[in-house]
Each structure stands twice: as C-alpha cells, then as structure tokens.
DRENPA-3360 file (N, C-alpha, C; in nm, 2 decimals, always signed):
BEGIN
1 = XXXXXXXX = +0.08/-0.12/+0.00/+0.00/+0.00/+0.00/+0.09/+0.12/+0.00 ~ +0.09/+0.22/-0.10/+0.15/+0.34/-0.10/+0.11/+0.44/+0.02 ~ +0.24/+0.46/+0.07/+0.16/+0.60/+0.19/+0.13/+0.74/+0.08 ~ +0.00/+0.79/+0.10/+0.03/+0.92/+0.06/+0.08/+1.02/+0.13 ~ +0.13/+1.13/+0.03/+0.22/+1.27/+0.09/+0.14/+1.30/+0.18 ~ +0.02/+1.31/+0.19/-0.07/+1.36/+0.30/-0.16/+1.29/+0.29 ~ -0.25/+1.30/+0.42/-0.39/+1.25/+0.43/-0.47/+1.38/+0.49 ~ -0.61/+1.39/+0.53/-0.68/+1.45/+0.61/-0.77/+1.39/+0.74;
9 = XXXXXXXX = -0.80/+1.49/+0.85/-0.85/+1.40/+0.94/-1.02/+1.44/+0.87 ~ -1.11/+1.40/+0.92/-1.27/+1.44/+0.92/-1.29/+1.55/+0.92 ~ -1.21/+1.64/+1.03/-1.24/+1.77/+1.09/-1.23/+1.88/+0.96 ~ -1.08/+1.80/+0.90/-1.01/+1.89/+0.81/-1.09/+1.89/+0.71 ~ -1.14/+1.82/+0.62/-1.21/+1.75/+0.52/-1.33/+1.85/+0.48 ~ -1.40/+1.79/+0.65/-1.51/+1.87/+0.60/-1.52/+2.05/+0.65 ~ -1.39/+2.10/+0.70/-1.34/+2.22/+0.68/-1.33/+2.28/+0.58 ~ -1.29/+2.22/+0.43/-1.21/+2.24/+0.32/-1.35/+2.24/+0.24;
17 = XXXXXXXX = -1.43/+2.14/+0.27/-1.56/+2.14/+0.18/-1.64/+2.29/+0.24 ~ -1.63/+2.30/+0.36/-1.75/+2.44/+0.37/-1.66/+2.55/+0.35 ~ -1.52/+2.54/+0.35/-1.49/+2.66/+0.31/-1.53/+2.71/+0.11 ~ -1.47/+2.56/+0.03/-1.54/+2.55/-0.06/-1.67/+2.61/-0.12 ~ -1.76/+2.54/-0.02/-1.90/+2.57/-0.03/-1.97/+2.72/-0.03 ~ -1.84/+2.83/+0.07/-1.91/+2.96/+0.08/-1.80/+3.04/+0.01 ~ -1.72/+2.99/-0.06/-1.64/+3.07/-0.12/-1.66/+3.13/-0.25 ~ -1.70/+3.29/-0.30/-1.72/+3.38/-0.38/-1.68/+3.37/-0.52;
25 = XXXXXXXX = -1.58/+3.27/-0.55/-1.51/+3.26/-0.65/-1.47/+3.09/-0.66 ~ -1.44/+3.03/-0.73/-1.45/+2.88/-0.77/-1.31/+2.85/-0.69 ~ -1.33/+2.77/-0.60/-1.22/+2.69/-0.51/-1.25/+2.53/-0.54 ~ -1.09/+2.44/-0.63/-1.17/+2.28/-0.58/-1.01/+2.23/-0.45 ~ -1.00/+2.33/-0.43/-0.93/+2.22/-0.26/-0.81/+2.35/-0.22 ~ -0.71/+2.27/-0.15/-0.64/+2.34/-0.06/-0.52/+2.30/-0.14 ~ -0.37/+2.43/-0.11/-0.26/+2.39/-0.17/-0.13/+2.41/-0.03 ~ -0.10/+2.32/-0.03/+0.02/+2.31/+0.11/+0.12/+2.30/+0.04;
33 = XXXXXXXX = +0.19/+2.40/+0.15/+0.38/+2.41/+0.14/+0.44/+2.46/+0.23 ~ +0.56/+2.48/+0.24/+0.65/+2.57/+0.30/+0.70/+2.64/+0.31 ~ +0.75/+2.77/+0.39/+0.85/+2.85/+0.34/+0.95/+2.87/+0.45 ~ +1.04/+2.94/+0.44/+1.14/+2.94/+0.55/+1.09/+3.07/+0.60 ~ +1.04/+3.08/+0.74/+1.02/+3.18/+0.86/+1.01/+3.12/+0.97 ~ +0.99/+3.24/+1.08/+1.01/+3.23/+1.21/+1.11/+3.17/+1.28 ~ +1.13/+3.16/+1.42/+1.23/+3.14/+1.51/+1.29/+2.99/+1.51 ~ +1.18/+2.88/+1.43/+1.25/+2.77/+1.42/+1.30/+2.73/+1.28;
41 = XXXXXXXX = +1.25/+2.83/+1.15/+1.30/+2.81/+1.03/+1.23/+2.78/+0.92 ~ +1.09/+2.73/+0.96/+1.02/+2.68/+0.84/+0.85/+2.70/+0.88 ~ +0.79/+2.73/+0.81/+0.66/+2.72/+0.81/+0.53/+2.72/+0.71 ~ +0.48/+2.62/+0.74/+0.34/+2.58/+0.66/+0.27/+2.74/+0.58 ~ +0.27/+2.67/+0.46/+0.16/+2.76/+0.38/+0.00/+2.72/+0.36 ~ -0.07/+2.71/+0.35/-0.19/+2.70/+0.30/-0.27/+2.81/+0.21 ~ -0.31/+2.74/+0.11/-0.41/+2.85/+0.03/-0.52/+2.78/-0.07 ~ -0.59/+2.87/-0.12/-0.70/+2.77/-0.17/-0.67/+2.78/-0.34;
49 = XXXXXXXX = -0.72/+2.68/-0.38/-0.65/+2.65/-0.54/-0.81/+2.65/-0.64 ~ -0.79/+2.74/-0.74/-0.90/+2.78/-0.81/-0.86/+2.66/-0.93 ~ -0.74/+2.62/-0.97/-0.71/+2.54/-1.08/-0.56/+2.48/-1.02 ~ -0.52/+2.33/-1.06/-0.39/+2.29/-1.01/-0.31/+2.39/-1.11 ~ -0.24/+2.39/-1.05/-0.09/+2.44/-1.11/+0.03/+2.33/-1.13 ~ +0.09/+2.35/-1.21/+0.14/+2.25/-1.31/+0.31/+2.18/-1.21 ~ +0.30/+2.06/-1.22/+0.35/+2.03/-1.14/+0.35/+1.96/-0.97 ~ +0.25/+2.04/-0.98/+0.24/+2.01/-0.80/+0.15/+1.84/-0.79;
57 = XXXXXXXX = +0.20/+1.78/-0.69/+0.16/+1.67/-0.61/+0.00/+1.71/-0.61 ~ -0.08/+1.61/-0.63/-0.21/+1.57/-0.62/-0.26/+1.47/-0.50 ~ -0.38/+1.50/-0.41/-0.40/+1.38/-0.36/-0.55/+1.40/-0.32 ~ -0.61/+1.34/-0.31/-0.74/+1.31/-0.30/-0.78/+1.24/-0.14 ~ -0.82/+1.28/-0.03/-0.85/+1.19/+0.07/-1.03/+1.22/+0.10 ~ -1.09/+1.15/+0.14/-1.24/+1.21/+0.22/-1.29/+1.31/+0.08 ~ -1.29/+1.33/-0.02/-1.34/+1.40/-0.09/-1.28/+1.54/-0.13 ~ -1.17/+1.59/-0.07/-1.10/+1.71/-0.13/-0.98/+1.68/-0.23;
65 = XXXXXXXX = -0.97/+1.75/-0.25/-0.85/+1.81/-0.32/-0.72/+1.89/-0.26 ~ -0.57/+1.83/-0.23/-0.48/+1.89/-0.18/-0.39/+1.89/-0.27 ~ -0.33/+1.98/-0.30/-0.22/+1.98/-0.41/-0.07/+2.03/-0.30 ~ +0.02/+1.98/-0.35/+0.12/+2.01/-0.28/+0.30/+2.05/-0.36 ~ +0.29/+2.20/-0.29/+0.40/+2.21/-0.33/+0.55/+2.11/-0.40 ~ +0.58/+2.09/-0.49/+0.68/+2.00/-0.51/+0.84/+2.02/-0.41 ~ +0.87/+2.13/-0.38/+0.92/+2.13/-0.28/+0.95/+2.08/-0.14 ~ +0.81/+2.11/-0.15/+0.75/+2.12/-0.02/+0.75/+1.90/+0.01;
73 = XXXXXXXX = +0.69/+1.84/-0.07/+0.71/+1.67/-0.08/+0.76/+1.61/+0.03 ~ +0.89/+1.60/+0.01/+0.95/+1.54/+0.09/+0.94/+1.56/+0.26 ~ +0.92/+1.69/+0.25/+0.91/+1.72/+0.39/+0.77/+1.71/+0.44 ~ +0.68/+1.69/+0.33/+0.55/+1.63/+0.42/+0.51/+1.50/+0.44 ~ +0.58/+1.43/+0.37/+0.57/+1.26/+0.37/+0.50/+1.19/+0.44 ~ +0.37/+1.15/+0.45/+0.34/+1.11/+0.59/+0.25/+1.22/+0.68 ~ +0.24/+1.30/+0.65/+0.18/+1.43/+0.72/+0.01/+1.40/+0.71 ~ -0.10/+1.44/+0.81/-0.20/+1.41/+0.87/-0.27/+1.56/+0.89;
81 = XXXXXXXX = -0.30/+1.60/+0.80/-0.38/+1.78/+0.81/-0.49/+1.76/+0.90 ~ -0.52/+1.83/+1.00/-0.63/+1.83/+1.09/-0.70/+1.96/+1.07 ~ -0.81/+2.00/+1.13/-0.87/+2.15/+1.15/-0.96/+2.16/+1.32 ~ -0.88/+2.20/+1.41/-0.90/+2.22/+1.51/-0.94/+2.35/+1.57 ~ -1.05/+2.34/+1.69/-1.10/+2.48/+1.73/-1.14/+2.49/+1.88 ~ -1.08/+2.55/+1.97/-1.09/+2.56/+2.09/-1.16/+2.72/+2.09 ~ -1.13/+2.76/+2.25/-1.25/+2.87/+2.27/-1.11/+3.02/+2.18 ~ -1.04/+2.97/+2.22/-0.94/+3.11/+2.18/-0.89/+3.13/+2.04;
89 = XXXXXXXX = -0.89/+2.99/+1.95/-0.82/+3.03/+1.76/-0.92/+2.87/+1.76 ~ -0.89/+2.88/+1.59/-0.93/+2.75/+1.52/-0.84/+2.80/+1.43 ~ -0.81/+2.67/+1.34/-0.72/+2.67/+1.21/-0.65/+2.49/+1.19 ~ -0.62/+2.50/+1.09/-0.58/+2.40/+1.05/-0.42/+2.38/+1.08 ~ -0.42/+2.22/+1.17/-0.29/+2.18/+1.20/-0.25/+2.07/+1.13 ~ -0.10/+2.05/+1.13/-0.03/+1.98/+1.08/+0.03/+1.87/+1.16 ~ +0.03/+1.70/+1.13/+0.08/+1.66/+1.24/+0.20/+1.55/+1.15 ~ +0.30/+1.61/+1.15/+0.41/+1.56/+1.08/+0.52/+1.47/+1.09;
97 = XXXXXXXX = +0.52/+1.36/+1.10/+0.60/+1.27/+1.14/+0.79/+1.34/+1.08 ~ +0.80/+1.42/+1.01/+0.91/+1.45/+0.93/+1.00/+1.59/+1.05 ~ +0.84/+1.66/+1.13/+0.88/+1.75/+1.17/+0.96/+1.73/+1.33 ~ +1.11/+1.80/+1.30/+1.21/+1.78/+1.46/+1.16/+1.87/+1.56 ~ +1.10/+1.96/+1.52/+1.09/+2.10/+1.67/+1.00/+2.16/+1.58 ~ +0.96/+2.30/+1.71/+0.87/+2.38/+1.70/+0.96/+2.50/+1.76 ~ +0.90/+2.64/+1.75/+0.95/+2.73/+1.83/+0.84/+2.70/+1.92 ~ +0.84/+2.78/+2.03/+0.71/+2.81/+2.15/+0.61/+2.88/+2.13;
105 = XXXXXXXX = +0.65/+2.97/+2.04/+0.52/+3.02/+1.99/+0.41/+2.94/+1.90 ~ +0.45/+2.88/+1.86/+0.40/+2.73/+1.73/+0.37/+2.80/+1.58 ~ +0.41/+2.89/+1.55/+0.42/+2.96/+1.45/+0.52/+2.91/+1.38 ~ +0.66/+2.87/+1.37/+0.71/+2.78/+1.28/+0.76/+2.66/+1.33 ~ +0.85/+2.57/+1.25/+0.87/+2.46/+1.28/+0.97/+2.39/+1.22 ~ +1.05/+2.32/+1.27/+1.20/+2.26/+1.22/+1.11/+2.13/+1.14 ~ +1.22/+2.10/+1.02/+1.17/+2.02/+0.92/+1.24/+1.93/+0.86 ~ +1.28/+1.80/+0.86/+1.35/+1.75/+0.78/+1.31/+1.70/+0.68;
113 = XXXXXXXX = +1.36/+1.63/+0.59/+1.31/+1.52/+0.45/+1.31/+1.44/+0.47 ~ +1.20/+1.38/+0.45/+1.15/+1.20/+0.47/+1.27/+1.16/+0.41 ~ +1.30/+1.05/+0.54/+1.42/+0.97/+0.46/+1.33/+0.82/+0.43 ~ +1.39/+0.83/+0.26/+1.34/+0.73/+0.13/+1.35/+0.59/+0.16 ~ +1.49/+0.59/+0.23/+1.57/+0.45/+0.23/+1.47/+0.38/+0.34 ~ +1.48/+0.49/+0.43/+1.42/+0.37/+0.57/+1.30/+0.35/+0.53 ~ +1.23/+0.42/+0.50/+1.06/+0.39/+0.45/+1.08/+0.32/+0.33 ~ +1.12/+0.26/+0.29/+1.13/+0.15/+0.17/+1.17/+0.00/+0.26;
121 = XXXXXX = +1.30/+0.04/+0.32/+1.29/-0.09/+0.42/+1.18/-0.13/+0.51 ~ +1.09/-0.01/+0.56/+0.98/-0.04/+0.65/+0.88/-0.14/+0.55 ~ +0.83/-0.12/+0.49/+0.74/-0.14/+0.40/+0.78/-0.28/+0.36 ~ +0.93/-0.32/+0.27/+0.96/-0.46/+0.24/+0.94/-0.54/+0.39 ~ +0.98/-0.51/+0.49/+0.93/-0.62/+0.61/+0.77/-0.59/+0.63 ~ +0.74/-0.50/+0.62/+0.59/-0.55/+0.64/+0.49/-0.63/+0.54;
% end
C-alpha cells in the first residue's frame, strides 16, 4: 500500500468542503507548502487553489482536493492535516512525522526530508 504525501482528518475534510461551499469565487481544494520563517526556520503555507498548477503533487483523501508544493514533498511525507477549534483560535494543524521542533510560539517549525531508504525498508518487512 502506497503511503500518501498527506492525508486529512474528518475535521479537516469537512473544513475544506465548507470553506469551498461559501467561497465567492471557484475553489476545488487546498494547496500546502513551506517557506522558510520564524524562530525555528520553516513554516506551513496553505491557500485555496481555483485550478492545479502544473506540477504540483495531487492527492485526493475524504473527498477534497490537496495539491502540494513540489518542494515542499519530501518534507510532508506522511503528514495528517487536521482542523481544530478551541474557545481562543481555530485553524488547521499539521501533524508531521518529518517535523524535529517547534518554536514556543507554534508559528514555525523545524523540518527534515522524509528519509526514502528507511521507509522502503519499512514497508519490504511489512
């Protein structure tokens, strides 16, 4: 079974659909990446995608659409998009098996590249 670059939880999914649903202008899903900011070096992009853009990773989970940075790949490998909402923020989290640290603030985040080799060996013993 292939892991995909990402998956979504329920929360996220059907986040993505109502944001979809009320949006003014034709949205079919979400586009994730990275850039290099804040105190620990790297941090998640998100935005909504009117059309793919050429190139980028495709994945389909629960009915959306996530396109993903080609850059951005390796370092999500495995990654699990959530959309969480307590009494003080809501927004969509990332739960990254790739990711080393956080700053304290949780605004960025240390990042490495899925390593290829070991998750190829995982997979032949399983």
């Amino acid at each position: 079974m292939a892991l995909k670059i990402m998956s979504l939880t329920d929360a996220a999914a059907e986040r993505v659909r109502e944001i979809i649903a009320d949006s003014d202008t034709p949205v079919m899903g979400v586009r994730v990446g990275i850039k290099d900011a804040g105190c620990a070096g790297q941090s998640y992009t998100l935005a909504y995608v009117g059309e793919p853009i050429k190139g980028d990773d495709h994945v389909e989970d629960k009915g959306v659409h996530v396109f993903i940075e080609p850059k951005a790949t390796l370092f999500l490998l495995g990654t699990v998009m959530d959309f969480e909402e307590d009494i003080l923020k809501s927004g969509f989290t990332f739960k990254n098996p790739n990711q080393t640290g956080e700053c304290g603030c949780g605004e960025s985040v240390q990042l490495k590249p899925a390593d290829l080799k070991a998750l190829a060996e995982a997979r032949a013993g399983a």
